[in-house]
C-alpha positions as CSV (number, residue, x, y, z in Angstrom):
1,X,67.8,-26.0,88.8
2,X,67.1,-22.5,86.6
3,X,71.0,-22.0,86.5
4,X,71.5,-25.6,84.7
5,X,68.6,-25.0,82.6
6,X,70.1,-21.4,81.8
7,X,73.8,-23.1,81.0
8,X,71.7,-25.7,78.7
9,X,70.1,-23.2,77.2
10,X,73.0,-21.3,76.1
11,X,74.5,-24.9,74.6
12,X,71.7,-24.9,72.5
13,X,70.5,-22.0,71.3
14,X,73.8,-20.2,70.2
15,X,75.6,-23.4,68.8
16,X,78.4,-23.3,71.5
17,X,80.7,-26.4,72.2
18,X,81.2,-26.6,75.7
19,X,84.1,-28.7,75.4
20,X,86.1,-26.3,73.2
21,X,88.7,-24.1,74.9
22,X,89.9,-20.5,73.8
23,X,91.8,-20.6,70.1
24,X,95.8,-19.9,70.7
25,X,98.9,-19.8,72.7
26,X,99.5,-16.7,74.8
27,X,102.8,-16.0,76.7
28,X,105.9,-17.2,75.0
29,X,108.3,-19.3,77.2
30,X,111.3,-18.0,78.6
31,X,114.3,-20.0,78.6
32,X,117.5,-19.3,80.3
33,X,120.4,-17.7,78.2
34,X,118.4,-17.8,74.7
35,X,116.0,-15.9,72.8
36,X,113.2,-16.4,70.0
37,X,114.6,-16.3,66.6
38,X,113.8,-13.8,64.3
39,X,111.9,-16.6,62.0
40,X,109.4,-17.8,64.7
41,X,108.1,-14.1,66.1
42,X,104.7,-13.7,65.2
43,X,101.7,-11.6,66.9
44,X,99.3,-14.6,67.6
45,X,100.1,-18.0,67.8
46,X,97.6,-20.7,67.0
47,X,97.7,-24.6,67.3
48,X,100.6,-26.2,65.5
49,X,102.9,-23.3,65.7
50,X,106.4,-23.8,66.5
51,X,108.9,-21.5,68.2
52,X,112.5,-22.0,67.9
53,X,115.6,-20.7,70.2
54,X,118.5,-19.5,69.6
55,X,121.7,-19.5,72.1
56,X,123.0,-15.9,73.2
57,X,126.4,-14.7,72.2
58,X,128.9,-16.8,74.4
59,X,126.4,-19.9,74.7
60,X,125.5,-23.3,72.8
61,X,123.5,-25.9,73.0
62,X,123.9,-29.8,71.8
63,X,120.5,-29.8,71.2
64,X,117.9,-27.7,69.4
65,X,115.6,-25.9,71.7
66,X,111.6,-25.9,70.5
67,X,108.1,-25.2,71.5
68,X,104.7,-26.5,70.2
69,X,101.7,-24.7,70.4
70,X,99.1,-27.4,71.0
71,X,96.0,-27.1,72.9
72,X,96.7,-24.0,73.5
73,X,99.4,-24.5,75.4
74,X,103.6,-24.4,74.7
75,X,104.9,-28.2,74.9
76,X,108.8,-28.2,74.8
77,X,110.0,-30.8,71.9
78,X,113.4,-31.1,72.6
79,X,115.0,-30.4,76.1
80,X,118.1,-28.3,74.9
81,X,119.8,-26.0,77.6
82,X,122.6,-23.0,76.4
83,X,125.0,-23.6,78.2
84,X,128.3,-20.8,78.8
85,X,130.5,-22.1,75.8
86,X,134.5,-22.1,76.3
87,X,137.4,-22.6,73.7
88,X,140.6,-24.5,74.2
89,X,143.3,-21.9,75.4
90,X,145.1,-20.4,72.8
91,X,148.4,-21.7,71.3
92,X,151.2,-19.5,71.3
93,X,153.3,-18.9,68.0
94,X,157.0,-19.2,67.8
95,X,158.1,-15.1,68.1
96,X,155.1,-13.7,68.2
97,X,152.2,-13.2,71.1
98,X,147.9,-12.8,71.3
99,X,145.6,-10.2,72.7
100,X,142.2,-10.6,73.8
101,X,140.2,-8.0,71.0
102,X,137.0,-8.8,72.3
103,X,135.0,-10.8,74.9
104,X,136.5,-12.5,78.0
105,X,137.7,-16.1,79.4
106,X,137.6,-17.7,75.7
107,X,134.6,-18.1,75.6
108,X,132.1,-18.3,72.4
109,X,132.3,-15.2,70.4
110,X,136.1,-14.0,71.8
111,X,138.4,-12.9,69.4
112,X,142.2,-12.6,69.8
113,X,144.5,-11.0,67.4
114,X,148.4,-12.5,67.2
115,X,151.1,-9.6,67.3
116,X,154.9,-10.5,65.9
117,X,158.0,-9.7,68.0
118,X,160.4,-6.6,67.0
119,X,162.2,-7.3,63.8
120,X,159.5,-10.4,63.1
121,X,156.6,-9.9,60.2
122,X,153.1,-11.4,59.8
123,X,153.6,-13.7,57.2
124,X,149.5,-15.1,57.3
125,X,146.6,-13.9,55.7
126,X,144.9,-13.6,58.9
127,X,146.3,-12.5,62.4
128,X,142.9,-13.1,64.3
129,X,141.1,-15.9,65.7
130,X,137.5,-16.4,67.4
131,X,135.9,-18.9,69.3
132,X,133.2,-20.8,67.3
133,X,131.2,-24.1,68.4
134,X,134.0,-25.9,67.1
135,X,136.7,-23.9,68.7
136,X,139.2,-21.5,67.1
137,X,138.8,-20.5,63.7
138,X,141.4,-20.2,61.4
139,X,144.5,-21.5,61.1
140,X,147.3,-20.3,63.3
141,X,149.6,-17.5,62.3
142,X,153.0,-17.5,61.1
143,X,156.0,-14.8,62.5
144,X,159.1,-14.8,60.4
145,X,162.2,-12.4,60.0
146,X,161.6,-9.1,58.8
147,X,163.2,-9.2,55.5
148,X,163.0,-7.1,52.3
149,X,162.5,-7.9,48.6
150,X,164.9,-6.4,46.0
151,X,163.1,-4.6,43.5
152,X,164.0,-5.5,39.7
153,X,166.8,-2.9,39.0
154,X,167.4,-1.8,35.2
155,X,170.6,-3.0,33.2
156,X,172.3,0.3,33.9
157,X,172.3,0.6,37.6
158,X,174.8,-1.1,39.8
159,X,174.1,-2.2,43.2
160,X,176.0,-2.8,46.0
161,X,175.4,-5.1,49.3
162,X,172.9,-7.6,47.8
163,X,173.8,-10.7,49.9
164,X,175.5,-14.0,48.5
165,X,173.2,-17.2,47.6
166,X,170.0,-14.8,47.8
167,X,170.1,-14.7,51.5
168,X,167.5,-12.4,53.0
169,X,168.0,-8.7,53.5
170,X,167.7,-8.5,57.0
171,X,166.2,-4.8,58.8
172,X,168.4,-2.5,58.5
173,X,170.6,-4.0,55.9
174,X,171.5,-1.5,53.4
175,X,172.1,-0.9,49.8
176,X,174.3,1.6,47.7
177,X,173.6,2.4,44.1
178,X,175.5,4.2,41.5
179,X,174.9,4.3,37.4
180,X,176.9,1.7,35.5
181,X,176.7,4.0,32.2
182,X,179.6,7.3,31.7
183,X,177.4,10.5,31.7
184,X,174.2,8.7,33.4
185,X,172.8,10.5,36.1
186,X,171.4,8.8,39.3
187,X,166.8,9.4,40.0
188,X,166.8,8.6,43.8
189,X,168.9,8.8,46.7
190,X,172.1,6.4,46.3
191,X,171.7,5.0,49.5
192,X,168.4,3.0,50.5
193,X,167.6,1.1,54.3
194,X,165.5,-1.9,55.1
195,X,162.8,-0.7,57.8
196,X,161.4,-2.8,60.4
197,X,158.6,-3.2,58.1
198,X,160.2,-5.5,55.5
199,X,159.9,-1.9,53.4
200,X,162.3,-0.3,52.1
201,X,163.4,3.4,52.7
202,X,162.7,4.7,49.6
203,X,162.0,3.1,46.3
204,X,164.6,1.7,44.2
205,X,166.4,5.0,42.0
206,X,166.9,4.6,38.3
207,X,169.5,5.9,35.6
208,X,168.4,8.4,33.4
209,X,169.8,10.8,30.8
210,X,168.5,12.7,27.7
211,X,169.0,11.0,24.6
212,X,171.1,12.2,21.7
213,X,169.6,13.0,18.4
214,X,170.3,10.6,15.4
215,X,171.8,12.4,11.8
216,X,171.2,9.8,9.7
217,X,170.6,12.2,6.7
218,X,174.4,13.0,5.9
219,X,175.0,11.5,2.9
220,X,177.6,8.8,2.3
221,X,177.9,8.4,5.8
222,X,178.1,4.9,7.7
223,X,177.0,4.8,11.3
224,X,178.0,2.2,14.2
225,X,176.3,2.4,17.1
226,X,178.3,1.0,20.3
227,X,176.7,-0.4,21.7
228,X,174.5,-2.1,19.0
229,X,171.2,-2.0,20.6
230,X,168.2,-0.6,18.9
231,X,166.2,2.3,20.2
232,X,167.1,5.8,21.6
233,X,171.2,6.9,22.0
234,X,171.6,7.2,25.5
235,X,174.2,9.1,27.4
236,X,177.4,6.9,27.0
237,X,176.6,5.2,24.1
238,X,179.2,5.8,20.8
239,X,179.2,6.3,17.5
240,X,181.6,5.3,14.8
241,X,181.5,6.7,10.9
242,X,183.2,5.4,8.1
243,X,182.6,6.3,4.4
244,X,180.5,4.1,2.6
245,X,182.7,4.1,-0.7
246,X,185.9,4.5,-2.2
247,X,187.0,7.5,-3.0
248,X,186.1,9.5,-0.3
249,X,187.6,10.6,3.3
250,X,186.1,11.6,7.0
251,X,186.1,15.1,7.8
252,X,185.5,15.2,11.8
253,X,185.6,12.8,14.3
254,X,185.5,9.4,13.7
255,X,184.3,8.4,17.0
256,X,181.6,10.9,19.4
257,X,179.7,10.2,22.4
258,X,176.1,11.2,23.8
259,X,176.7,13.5,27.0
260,X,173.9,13.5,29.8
261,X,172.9,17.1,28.5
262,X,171.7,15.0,25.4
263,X,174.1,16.5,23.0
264,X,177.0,15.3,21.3
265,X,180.9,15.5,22.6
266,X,181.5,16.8,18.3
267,X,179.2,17.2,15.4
268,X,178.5,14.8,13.0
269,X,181.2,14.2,10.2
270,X,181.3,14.4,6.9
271,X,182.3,12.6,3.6
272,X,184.1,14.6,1.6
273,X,186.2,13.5,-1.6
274,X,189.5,12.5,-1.5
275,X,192.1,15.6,-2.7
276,X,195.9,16.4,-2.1
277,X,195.9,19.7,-1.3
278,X,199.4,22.1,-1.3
279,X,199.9,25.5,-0.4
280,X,202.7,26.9,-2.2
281,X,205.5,29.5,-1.2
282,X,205.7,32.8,-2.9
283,X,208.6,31.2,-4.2
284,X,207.4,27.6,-5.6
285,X,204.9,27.3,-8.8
286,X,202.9,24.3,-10.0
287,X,201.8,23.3,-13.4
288,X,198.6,23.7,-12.3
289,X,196.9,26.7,-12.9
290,X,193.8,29.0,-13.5
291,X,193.0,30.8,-16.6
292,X,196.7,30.1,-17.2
293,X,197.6,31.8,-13.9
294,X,199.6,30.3,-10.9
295,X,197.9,29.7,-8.0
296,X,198.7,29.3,-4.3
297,X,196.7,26.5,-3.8
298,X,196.8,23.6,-5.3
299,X,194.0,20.9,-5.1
300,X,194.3,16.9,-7.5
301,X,192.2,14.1,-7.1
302,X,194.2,10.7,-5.9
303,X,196.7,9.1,-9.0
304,X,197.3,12.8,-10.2
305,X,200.8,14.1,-10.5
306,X,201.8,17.8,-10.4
307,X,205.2,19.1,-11.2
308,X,206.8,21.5,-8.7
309,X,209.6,24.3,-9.4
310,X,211.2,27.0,-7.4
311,X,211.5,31.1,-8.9
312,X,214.0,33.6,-8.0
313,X,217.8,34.2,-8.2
314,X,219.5,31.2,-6.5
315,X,216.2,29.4,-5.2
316,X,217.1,25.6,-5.3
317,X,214.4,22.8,-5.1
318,X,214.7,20.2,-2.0
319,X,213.0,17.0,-2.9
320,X,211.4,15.6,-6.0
321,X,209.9,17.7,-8.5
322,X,207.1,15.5,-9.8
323,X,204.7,14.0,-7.1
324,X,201.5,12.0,-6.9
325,X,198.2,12.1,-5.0
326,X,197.5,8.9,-2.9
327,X,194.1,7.6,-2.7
328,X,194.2,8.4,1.1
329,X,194.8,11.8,-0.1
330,X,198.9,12.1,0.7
331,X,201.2,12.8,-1.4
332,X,203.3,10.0,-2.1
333,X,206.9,11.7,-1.5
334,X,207.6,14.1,1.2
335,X,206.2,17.8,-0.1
336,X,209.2,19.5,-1.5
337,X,210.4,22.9,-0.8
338,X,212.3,25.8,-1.7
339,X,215.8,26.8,-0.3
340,X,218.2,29.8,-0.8
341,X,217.5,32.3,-3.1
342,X,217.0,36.0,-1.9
343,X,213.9,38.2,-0.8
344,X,212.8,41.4,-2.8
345,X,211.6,44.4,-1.1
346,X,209.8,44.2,2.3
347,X,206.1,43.9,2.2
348,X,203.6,47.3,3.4
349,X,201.9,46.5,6.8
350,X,199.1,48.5,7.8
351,X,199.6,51.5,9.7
352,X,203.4,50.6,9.8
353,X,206.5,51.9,8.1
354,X,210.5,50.3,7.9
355,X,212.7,52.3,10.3
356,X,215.6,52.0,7.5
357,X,215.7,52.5,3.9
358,X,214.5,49.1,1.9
359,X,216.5,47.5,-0.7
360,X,215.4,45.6,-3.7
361,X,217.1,42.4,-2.7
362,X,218.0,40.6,0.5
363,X,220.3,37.8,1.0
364,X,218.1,34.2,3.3
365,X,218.5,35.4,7.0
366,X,219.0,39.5,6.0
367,X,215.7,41.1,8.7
368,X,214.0,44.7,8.4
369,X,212.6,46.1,11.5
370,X,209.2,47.9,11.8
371,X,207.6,51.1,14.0
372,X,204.4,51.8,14.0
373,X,203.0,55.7,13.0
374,X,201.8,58.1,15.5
375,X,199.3,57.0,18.9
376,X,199.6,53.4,17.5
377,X,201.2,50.7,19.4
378,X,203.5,47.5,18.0
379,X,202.0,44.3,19.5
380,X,205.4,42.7,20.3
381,X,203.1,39.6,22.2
382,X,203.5,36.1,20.8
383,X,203.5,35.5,17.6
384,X,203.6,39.2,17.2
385,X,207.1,41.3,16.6
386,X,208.8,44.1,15.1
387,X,210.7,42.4,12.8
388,X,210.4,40.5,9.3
389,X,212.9,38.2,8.4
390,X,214.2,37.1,4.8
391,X,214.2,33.2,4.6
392,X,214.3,30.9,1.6
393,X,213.1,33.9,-0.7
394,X,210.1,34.4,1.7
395,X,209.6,37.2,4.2
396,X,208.5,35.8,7.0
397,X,207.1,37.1,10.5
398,X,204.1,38.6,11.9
399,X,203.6,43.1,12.7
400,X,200.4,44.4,14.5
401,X,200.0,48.1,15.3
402,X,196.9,48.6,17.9
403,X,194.9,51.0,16.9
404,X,194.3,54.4,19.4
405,X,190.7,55.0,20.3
406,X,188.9,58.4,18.9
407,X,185.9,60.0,20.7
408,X,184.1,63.3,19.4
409,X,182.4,65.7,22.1
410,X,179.1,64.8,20.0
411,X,179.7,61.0,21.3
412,X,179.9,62.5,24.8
413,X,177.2,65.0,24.8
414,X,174.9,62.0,23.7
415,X,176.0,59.9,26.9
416,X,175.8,62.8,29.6
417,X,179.3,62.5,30.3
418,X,183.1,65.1,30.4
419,X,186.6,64.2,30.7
420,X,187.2,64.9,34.3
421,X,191.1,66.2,34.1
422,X,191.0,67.8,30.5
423,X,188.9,70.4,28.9
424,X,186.7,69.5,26.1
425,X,188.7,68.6,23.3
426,X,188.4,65.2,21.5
427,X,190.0,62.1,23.1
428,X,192.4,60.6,20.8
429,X,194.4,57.9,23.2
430,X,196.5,55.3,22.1
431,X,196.1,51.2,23.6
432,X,196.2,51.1,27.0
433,X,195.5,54.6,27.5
434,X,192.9,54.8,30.8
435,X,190.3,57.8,30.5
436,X,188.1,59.0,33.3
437,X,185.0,60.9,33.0
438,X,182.3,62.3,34.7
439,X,178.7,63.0,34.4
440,X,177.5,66.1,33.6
441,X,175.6,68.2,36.3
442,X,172.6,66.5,37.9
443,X,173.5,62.8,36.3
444,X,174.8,59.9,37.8
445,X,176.8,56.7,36.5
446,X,179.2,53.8,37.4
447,X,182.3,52.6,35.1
448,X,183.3,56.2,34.8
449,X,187.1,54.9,34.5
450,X,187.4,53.7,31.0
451,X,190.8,52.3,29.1
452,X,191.4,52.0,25.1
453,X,191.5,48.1,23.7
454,X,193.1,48.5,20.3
455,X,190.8,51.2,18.7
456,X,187.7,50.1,20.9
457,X,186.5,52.0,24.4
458,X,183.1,51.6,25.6
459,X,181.8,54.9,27.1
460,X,179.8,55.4,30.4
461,X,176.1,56.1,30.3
462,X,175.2,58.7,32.7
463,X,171.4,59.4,33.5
């Protein structure tokens, strides 16, 4: 009886409800293959709290799986179970295979990855597929034949091998290059592969060449460029010159073309004005003259006529006496000339002397013969000889004496160096002459053996 009274007592005098439990839910439910998610943890749950599940990796469930906290107890809403998830087994791609990446038996959360035969390529975005709720992901992958792409080649390279119709460049396949442009020089190997890899060996070579300056500051010059493309002269390219107005005539090449070096095969020409030029014989005057003196040379400007005699005793004139400058700077009859007649006396040559006594006249064919003086030597090489021949009232012919070579003992002292074979006297050799030295005590040298080259020797050094 005092018990009950005690337990009433309680009731009453601290306010307690006896019909009120204790506030909350305690252990969370476990359930087979899932787990809380991350949104429904808390530290306490109270009445009207909810807990949610979430499958494992490799399960689903149709249904949602949830707990209520009521009465402080966990009520399960919905009666979901995760269940081992599969995928359909994977299709197979025509030439090309899968590997399992991760996971096992297809199941949720497996990934395979599709690999291409030998000479095949992956043509898809994606080459891997996992197993979702709704199965595979992605679409399937696509294998087709390793092929290459030909780069965009420039106007001036040829290639060789490209297939007919744009057919593909298969592995392996390969391609030969060469420069279409004269004097262009090939950037890259001339020879390039397609690799299993739908790459190519290297990267596709170009044509290059330094570019040839442009003159366009001679004046009265025209310029045609071949061919006529703006921008830089490349190797190959041409020019052509006229003159941009009457009266005047191109002195150089009409026509030059850039090298690879980036210079020009001539120099630039030039304008120049129209003139008929004559040299005259010793034997022909013009009335043309300077200061009132003959001259040898005689320059006119086109429509001008000169008049043309021969001098000397029995000198006859060949061909008309009166002729006229073209405006292409000819002459418009056949230059003249001067026959017969007879020489005077033989001319000096240097450091040469007649081997006869001259005369004061010589008949047309009448020759005089030359020898050179002391240590020189007569060039007799072409167009060189020893003789001067009398023809048409000119002497004609060519004499050359090579000079000896002359070296002091102060030239030698100053070098080190001694004639080997002689004493010391002073070397005068003629041409051809060889000289050997040596070096004075304690000195050395090479090139001791030196030879004369008309008047000129060059001398050892000896140190």
């Amino acid at each position: 009886m005092r018990s009950i009274l005690a337990i009433f007592c309680v009731w009453i005098c601290f306010g307690v409800d006896a019909s009120t439990p204790s506030a909350g839910c305690s252990k969370i439910p476990e359930v087979e293959n899932a787990e809380v998610s991350q949104s429904s943890r808390k530290s306490n749950y109270t009445d009207g709290d909810k807990l949610e599940y979430n499958c494992k990796t490799g399960y689903a469930s149709l249904l949602k799986i949830t707990f209520n906290c009521t009465k402080n107890k966990w009520t399960k809403l919905r009666d979901g179970k995760c269940s081992l998830k599969r995928c359909e087994l994977p299709e197979d791609i025509p030439n090309g295979r899968y590997i399992i990446v991760s996971g096992r038996s297809f199941v949720f959360g497996t990934t395979i990855k599709y690999i291409c035969k030998d000479d095949y390529q992956m043509m898809s975005r994606f080459d891997t597929r996992t197993c979702r709720e709704g199965g595979w992901d992605n679409q399937l992958p696509v294998c087709e034949e390793v092929s290459c792409v030909p780069d965009n080649t420039e106007e001036n390279v040829r290639v060789e091998g490209l297939p007919d119709n744009e057919g593909l460049i298969r592995y392996g396949h390969r391609l030969t290059f060469s420069c279409i442009d004269y004097g262009w020089i090939l950037q890259g190997p001339n020879e390039i592969t397609c690799l299993s890899n739908g790459q190519w060996s290297s990267p596709f070579p170009k044509c290059e060449g330094e570019t040839c300056p442009l003159n366009t500051t001679v004046e009265d010059l025209k310029m045609e460029r071949f061919p006529n493309i703006d921008g830089p002269v490349k190797p190959g390219h041409k020019l052509i010159f006229s003159c941009n107005r009457e009266g005047l005539k191109l002195k150089g090449q009409k026509e030059i073309t850039c090298q690879s070096n980036g210079e020009w095969n001539s120099p630039f020409p030039k304008c120049e004005e129209v003139m008929c030029v004559a040299n005259l014989t010793v034997n022909m005057r013009s009335d043309v003259t300077k200061d009132g003196h003959p001259v040898p040379e005689v320059s006119v400007r086109p429509g001008h006529t000169i008049t043309l005699l021969c001098v000397g005793r029995g000198v006859k004139l060949q061909g008309e006496k009166k002729i006229t400058c073209l405006s292409d700077g000819q002459w418009g009859n056949p230059f003249p000339k001067c026959l017969g007649g007879k020489c005077g006396t033989p001319p000096r040559v240097n450091s040469a002397d007649t081997i006869e006594m001259t005369k004061n006249e010589y008949n047309s064919g009448e020759r005089v013969e030359y020898t050179c003086f002391n240590k020189y030597i007569l060039d007799q090489s072409h167009p060189y000889s020893k003789y001067l021949t009398c023809e048409d009232g000119e002497w004609r012919g060519n004499i050359k004496c090579l000079q000896p070579c002359s070296v002091s003992l102060e030239e030698m002292d100053e070098r080190g160096i001694q004639l080997r074979w002689r004493g010391r006297e002073k070397i005068f050799s003629p041409h051809g002459d060889r000289i050997e030295f040596s070096c004075k005590k304690g000195k050395s040298s090479i090139g001791l053996i030196q030879t004369c080259n008309d008047g000129v020797m060059n001398l050892p050094l000896c140190v």
